[in-house]
C-alpha positions, 0 to 999 in steps of 0.5 A, spaced: 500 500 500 504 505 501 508 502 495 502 504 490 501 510 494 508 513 494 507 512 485 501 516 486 504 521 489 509 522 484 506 527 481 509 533 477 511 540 479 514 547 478 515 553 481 515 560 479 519 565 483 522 569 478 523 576 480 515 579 480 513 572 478 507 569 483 510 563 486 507 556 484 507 549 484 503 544 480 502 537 481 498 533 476 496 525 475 491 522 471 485 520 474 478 518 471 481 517 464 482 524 464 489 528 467 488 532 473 492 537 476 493 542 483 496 548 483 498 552 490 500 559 489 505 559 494 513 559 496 512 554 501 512 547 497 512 542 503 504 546 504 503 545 497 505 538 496 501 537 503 495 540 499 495 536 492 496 530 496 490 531 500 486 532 494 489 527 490 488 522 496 479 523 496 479 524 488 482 517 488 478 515 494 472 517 490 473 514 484 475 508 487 469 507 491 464 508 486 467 505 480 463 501 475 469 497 474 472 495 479 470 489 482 470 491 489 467 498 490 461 500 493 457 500 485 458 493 484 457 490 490 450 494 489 449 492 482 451 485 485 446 484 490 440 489 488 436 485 484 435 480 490 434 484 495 435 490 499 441 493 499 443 498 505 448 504 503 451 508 507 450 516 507 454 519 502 453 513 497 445 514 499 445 522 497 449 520 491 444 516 489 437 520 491 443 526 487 442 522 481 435 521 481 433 528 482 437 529 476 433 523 472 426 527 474 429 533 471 432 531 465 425 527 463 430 521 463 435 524 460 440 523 465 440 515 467 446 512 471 443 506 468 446 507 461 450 501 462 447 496 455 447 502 450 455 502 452 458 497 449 454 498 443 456 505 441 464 503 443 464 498 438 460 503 433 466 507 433 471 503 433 468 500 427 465 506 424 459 504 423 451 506 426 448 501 430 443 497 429 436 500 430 434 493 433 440 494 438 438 500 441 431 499 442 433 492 445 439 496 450 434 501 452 428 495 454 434 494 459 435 501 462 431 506 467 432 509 473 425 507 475 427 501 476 431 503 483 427 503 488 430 507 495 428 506 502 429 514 504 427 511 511 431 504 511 437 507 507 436 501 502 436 500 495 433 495 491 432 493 484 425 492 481 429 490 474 437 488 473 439 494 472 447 496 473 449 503 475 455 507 473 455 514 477 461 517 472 457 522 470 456 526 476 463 524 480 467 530 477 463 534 480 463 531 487 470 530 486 470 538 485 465 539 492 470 534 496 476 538 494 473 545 495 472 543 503 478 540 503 481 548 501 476 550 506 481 547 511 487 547 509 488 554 505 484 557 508 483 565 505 491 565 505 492 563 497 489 561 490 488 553 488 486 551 482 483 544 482 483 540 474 479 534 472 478 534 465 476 540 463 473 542 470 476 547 473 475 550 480 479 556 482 480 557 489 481 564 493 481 571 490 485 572 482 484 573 476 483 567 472 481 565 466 478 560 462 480 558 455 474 556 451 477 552 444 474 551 438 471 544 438 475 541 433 481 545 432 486 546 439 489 551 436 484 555 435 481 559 440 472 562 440 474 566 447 475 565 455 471 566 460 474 571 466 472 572 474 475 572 480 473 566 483 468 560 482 468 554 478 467 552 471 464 544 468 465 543 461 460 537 459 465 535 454 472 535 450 475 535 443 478 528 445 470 526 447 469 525 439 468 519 435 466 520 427 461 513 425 459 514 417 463 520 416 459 524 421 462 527 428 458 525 434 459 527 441 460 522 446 454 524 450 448 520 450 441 522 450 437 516 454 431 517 451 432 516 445 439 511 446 443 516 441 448 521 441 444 529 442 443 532 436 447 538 433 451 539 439 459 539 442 460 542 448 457 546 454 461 549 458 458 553 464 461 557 470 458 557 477 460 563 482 459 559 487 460 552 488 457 551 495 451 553 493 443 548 491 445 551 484 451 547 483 451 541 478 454 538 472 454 541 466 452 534 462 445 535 466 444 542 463 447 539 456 441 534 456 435 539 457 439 543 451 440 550 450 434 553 451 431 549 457 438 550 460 438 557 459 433 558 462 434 554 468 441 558 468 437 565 468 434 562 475 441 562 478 445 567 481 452 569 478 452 563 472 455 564 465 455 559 459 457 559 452 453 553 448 457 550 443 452 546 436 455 540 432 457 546 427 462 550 432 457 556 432 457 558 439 451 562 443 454 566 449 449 566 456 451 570 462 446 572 467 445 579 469 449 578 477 455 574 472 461 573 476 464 572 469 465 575 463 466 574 456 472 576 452 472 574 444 476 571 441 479 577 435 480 571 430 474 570 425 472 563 424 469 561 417 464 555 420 
C-alpha cells in the first residue's frame, strides 16, 4: 500500500519565483481517464505538496469507491446484490444516489446512471465506424431506467425492481470538485489561490484573476474566447478528445437516454458557477441534456452563472446572467464555420 501510494504521489511540479513572478507549484496525475492537476500559489512547497496530496488522496478515494469497474467498490457490490434484495448504503453513497435521481426527474430521463447496455454498443460503433443497429438500441434501452431503483429514504436501502447496473461517472467530477473545495476550506484557508483540474473542470480557489480558455471544438489551436472572474468554478460537459466520427459524421460522446443516441447538433457546454457551495451547483452534462434553451433558462434562475453553448457546427451562443461573476472576452480571430 504505501508502495502504490508513494507512485501516486509522484506527481509533477514547478515553481515560479522569478523576480515579480507569483510563486507556484503544480502537481498533476491522471485520474478518471482524464489528467488532473493542483496548483498552490505559494513559496512554501512542503504546504503545497501537503495540499495536492490531500486532494489527490479523496479524488482517488472517490473514484475508487464508486467505480463501475472495479470489482470491489461500493457500485458493484450494489449492482451485485440489488436485484435480490435490499441493499443498505451508507450516507454519502445514499445522497449520491437520491443526487442522481433528482437529476433523472429533471432531465425527463435524460440523465440515467443506468446507461450501462447502450455502452458497449456505441464503443464498438466507433471503433468500427459504423451506426448501430436500430434493433440494438431499442433492445439496450428495454434494459435501462432509473425507475427501476427503488430507495428506502427511511431504511437507507436500495433495491432493484429490474437488473439494472449503475455507473455514477457522470456526476463524480463534480463531487470530486465539492470534496476538494472543503478540503481548501481547511487547509488554505483565505491565505492563497488553488486551482483544482479534472478534465476540463476547473475550480479556482481564493481571490485572482483567472481565466478560462474556451477552444474551438475541433481545432486546439484555435481559440472562440475565455471566460474571466475572480473566483468560482467552471464544468465543461465535454472535450475535443470526447469525439468519435461513425459514417463520416462527428458525434459527441454524450448520450441522450431517451432516445439511446448521441444529442443532436451539439459539442460542448461549458458553464461557470460563482459559487460552488451553493443548491445551484451541478454538472454541466445535466444542463447539456435539457439543451440550450431549457438550460438557459434554468441558468437565468441562478445567481452569478455564465455559459457559452457550443452546436455540432462550432457556432457558439454566449449566456451570462445579469449578477455574472464572469465575463466574456472574444476571441479577435474570425472563424469561417
Amino acid at each position: 500500500m504505501k508502495i502504490i501510494c508513494a507512485l501516486l504521489f509522484s506527481c509533477l511540479f514547478s515553481g515560479c519565483k522569478g523576480k515579480n513572478k507569483e510563486p507556484f507549484f503544480t502537481y498533476s496525475i491522471f485520474l478518471m481517464n482524464v489528467p488532473a492537476s493542483v496548483t498552490v500559489y505559494t513559496p512554501d512547497e512542503n504546504l503545497a505538496g501537503k495540499i495536492s496530496d490531500a486532494v489527490f488522496e479523496e479524488w482517488n478515494r472517490i473514484a475508487r469507491e464508486y467505480s463501475f469497474s472495479e470489482p470491489y467498490s461500493l457500485v458493484s457490490y450494489l449492482n451485485r446484490r440489488a436485484s435480490m434484495e435490499p441493499v443498505k448504503v451508507e450516507e454519502e453513497f445514499y445522497r449520491l444516489l437520491t443526487l442522481s435521481m433528482d437529476y433523472y426527474n429533471l432531465t425527463k430521463g435524460a440523465f440515467d446512471i443506468t446507461f450501462a447496455p447502450l455502452w458497449p454498443i456505441w464503443k464498438e460503433a466507433a471503433a468500427s465506424k459504423k451506426m448501430p443497429a436500430k434493433e440494438e438500441i431499442r433492445k439496450a434501452l428495454q434494459d435501462i431506467g432509473s425507475n427501476h431503483i427503488h430507495i428506502n429514504h427511511a431504511k437507507r436501502t436500495v433495491k432493484f425492481t429490474k437488473p439494472v447496473q449503475i455507473n455514477m461517472g457522470g456526476i463524480l467530477r463534480s463531487y470530486c470538485f465539492t470534496q476538494g473545495y472543503k478540503i481548501l476550506k481547511n487547509t488554505a484557508g483565505n491565505s492563497f489561490p488553488v486551482e483544482l483540474r479534472l478534465g476540463g473542470y476547473m475550480l479556482a480557489y481564493g481571490k485572482r484573476n483567472w481565466v478560462y480558455e474556451v477552444q474551438y471544438p475541433f481545432n486546439d489551436k484555435k481559440s472562440l474566447g475565455k471566460f474571466v472572474f475572480d473566483q468560482g468554478v467552471v464544468l465543461s460537459s465535454s472535450g475535443r478528445d470526447k469525439f468519435v466520427q461513425i459514417e463520416g459524421k462527428i458525434y459527441s460522446h454524450i448520450i441522450d437516454l431517451k432516445t439511446g443516441y448521441p444529442l443532436e447538433d451539439f459539442s460542448n457546454l461549458i458553464v461557470y458557477f460563482k459559487d460552488i457551495e451553493g443548491s445551484d451547483f451541478m454538472p454541466s452534462v445535466i444542463l447539456a441534456l435539457m439543451g440550450k434553451d431549457d438550460a438557459f433558462k434554468l441558468l437565468s434562475k441562478m445567481k452569478g452563472t455564465a455559459a457559452i453553448w457550443i452546436d455540432g457546427q462550432g457556432r457558439f451562443e454566449i449566456f451570462e446572467n445579469e449578477n455574472s461573476g464572469a465575463g466574456w472576452i472574444k476571441s479577435k480571430k474570425i472563424f469561417n464555420f
